[in-house]
C-alpha positions as CSV (number, residue, x, y, z in Angstrom):
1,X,20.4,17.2,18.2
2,X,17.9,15.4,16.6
3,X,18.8,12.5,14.4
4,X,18.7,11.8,10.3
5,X,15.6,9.5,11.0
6,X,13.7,11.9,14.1
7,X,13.8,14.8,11.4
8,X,12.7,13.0,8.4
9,X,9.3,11.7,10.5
10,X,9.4,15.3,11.4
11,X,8.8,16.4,8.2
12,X,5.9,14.2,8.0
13,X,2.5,15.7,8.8
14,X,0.7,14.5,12.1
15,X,-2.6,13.6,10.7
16,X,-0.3,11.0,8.2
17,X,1.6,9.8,11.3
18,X,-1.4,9.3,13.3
19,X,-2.7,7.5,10.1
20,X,-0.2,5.0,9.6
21,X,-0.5,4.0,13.5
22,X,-4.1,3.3,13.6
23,X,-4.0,1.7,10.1
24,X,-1.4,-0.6,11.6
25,X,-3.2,-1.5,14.5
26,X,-6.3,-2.5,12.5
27,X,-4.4,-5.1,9.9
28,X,-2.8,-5.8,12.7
29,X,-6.0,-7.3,14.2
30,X,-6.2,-4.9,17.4
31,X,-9.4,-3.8,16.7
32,X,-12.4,-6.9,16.4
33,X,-14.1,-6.4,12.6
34,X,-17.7,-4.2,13.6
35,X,-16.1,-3.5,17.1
36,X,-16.9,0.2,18.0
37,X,-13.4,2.3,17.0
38,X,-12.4,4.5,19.8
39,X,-13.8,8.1,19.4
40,X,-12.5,11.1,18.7
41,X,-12.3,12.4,21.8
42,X,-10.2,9.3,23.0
43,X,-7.9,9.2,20.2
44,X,-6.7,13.0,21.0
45,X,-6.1,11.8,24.7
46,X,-4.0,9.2,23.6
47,X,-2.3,10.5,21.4
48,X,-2.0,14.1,22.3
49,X,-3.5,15.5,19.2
50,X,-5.9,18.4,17.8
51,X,-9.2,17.1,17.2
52,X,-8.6,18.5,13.1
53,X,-5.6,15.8,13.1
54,X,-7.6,12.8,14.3
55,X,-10.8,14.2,12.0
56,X,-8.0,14.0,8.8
57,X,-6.5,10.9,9.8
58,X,-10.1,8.8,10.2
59,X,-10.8,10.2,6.7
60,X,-7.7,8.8,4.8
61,X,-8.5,5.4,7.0
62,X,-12.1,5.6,5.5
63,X,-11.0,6.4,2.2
64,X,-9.0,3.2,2.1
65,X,-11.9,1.1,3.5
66,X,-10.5,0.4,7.0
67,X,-13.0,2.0,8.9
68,X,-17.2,3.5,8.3
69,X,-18.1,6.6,9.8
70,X,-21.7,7.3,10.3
71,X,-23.5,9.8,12.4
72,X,-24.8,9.0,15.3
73,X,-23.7,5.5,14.8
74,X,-19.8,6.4,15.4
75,X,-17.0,4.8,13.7
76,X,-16.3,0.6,13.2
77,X,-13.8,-1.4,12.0
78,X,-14.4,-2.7,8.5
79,X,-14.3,-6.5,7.3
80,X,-12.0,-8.0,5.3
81,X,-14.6,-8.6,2.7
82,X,-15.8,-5.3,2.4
83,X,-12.4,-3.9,0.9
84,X,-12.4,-7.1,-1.5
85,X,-10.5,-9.1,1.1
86,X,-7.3,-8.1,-0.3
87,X,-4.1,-6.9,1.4
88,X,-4.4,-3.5,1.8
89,X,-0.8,-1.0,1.2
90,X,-0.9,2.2,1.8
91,X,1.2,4.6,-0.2
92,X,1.7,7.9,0.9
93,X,5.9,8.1,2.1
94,X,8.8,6.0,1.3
95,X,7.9,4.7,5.2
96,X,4.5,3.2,4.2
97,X,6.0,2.0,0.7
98,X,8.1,-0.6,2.3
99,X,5.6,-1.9,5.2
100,X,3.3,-4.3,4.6
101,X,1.1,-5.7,7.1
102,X,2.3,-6.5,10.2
103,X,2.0,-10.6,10.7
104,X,2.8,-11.1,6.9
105,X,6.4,-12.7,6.2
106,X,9.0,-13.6,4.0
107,X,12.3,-15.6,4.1
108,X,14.6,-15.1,1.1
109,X,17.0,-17.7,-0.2
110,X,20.0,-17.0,-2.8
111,X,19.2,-17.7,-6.2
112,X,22.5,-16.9,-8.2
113,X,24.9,-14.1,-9.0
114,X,25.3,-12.8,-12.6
115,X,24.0,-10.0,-14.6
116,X,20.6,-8.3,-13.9
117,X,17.9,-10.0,-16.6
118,X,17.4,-8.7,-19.7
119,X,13.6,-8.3,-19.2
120,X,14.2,-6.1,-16.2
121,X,17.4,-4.2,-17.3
122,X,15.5,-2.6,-20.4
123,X,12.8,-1.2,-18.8
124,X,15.2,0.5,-16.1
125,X,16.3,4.5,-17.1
126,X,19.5,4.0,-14.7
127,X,22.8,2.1,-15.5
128,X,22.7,-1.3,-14.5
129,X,25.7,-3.1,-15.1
130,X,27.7,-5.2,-13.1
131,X,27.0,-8.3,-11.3
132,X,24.1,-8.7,-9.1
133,X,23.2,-11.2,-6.5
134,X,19.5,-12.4,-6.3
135,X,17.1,-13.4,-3.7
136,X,14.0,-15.0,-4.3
137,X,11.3,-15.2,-1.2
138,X,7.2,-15.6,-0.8
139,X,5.4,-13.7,1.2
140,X,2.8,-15.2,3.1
141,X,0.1,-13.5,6.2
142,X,0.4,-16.6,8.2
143,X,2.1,-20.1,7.9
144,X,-0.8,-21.7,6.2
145,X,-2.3,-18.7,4.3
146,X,-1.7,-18.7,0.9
147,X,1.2,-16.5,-0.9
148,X,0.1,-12.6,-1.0
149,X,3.5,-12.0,-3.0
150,X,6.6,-13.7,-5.2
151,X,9.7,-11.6,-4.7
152,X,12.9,-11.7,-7.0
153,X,15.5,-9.2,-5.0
154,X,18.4,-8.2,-6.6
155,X,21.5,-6.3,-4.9
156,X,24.6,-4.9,-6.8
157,X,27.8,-5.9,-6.2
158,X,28.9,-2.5,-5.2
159,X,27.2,-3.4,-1.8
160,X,30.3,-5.5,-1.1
161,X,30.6,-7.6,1.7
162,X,27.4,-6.4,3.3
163,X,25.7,-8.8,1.1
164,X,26.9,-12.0,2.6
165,X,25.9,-10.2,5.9
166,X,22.2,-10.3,5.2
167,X,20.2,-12.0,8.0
168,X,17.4,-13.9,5.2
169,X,16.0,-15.6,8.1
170,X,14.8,-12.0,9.7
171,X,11.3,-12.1,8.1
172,X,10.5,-8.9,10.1
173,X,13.1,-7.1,8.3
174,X,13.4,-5.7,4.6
175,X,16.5,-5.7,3.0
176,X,16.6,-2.7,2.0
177,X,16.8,-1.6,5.7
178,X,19.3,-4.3,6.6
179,X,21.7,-2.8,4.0
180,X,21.0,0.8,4.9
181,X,22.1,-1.1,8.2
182,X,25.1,-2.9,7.3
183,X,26.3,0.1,5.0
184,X,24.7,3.0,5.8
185,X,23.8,3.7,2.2
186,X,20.3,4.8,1.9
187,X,17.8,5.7,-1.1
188,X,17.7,9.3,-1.9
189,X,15.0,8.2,-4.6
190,X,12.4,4.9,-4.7
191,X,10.9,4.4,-7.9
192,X,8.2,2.3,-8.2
193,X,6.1,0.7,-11.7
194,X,2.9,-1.1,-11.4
195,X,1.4,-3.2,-14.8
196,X,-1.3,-5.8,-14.5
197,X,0.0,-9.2,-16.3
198,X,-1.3,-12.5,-16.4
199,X,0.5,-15.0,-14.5
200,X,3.2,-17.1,-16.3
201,X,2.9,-20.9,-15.4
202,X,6.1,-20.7,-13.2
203,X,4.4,-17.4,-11.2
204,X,0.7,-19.4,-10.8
205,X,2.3,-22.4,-9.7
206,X,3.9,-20.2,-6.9
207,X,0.8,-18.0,-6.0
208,X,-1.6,-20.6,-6.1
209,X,-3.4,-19.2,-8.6
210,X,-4.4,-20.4,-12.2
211,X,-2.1,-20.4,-15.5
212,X,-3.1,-16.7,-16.9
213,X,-4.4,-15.1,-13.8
214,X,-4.2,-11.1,-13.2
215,X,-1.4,-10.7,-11.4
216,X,0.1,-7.1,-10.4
217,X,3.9,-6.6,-10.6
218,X,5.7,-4.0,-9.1
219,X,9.1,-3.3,-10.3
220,X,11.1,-1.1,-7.8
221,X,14.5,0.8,-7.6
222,X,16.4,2.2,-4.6
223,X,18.5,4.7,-5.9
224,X,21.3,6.4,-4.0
225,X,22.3,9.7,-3.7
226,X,24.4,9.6,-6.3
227,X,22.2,8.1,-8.6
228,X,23.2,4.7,-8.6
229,X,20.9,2.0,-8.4
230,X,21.7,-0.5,-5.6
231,X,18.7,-2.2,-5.2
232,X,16.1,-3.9,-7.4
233,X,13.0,-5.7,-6.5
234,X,10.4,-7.5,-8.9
235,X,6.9,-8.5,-7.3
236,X,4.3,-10.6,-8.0
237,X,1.1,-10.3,-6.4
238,X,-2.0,-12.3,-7.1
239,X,-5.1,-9.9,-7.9
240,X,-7.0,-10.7,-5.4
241,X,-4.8,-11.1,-2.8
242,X,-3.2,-7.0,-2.5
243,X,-4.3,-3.3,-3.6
244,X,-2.6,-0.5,-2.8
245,X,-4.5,2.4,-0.6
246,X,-3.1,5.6,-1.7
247,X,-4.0,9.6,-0.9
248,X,-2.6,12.5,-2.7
249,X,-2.5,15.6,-0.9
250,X,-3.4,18.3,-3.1
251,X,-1.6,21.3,-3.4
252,X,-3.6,24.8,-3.5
């Protein structure tokens, strides 16, 4: 029988499967910058797909900036600089939502128990009251790189014990999957707001960036299937530094 997780990537169209691979290989740096990308031909041997799902999956990877097609040329990997050096995250499952590049880390460290902050309580539909403990952690590509993203986690307290369980060391592993772990709750719904700010003098000092600097937050709630929110995260991301790849399928 085939599990909860099997079925849900089941559900999931090839071409976007074989799209999120290949996207990860390239930020992950397995393909040189101007290298040729392996053809079309090669990619359905590998990966034991119709030549329609390779031909879909190249053209969300293009759309994105990862990769230029041109006939008779064939396909190469795009630098850094010509998709405005940022960190790219693609958006297209709840999957995707949640990975960012693979090399890029974070370590959390506690920063308090109490009630959720005003600022981010009133612009949250859902109940939020109770106690909730925070985590604060920057994200970084590579020890030396500068920050790509200030996090303020917050988890409720009806996540019990499992929050004192929380490996914050694990910089490979969010914590929204460590508690799905720990508890097996898991988010029936993700919501997700994006708003361009300018940085506060606390955020700048952090991402390394000036005093009033664009900045793009991203406030996000794991919601379980009861409708409870568990889970809050507040991002800060400097301008430069991140944008979000994102394809809509369109429906006819």
């Amino acid at each position: 029988m085939p599990t909860k997780q099997t079925s849900k990537k089941s559900r999931i169209p090839r071409y976007l499967q074989l799209a999120g691979e290949l996207r990860e290989a390239i930020l992950a740096g397995e393909h040189s910058t101007g290298a040729q990308f392996p053809t079309e031909t090669v990619l359905c041997k590998q990966f034991s797909v119709s030549r329609f799902t390779v031909r879909e999956a190249l053209r969300l990877l293009e759309a994105e900036g990862l990769i230029q097609r041109k006939r008779g040329s064939g396909t190469t990997v795009q630098p850094a600089a010509a998709r405005g050096g940022a960190l790219h995250q693609p958006l297209s499952n709840l999957g995707e939502l949640l990975q960012y590049a693979r090399g890029s880390a974070v370590v959390y460290k506690p920063n308090g128990v109490g009630l959720l902050p005003a600022k981010i309580a009133e612009q949250i539909a859902s109940d939020t009251a109770g106690n909730w403990s925070r985590f604060s952690g920057v994200r970084r590509q590579g020890y030396e790189e500068r920050p790509i993203a200030l996090t303020d986690a917050y988890l409720h307290e009806q996540l019990g014990d499992a929050v004192e369980a929380l490996d914050l060391k694990a910089s490979w592993k969010t914590l929204f999957s460590q508690i799905e772990q720990l508890t097996g709750i898991s988010a029936a719904t993700v919501t997700q707001d994006i708003q361009a700010l300018a940085a506060k003098k606390e955020i700048a000092e952090i991402l390394e960036v000036e005093e009033g600097a664009p900045v793009l937050q991203i406030l996000r709630c794991y919601i379980d299937g009861k409708g409870k929110v568990f889970e809050i995260s507040i991002s800060h991301h400097p301008g430069d530094r991140f944008a979000y790849s994102m394809h809509i399928d369109v429906e006819k």
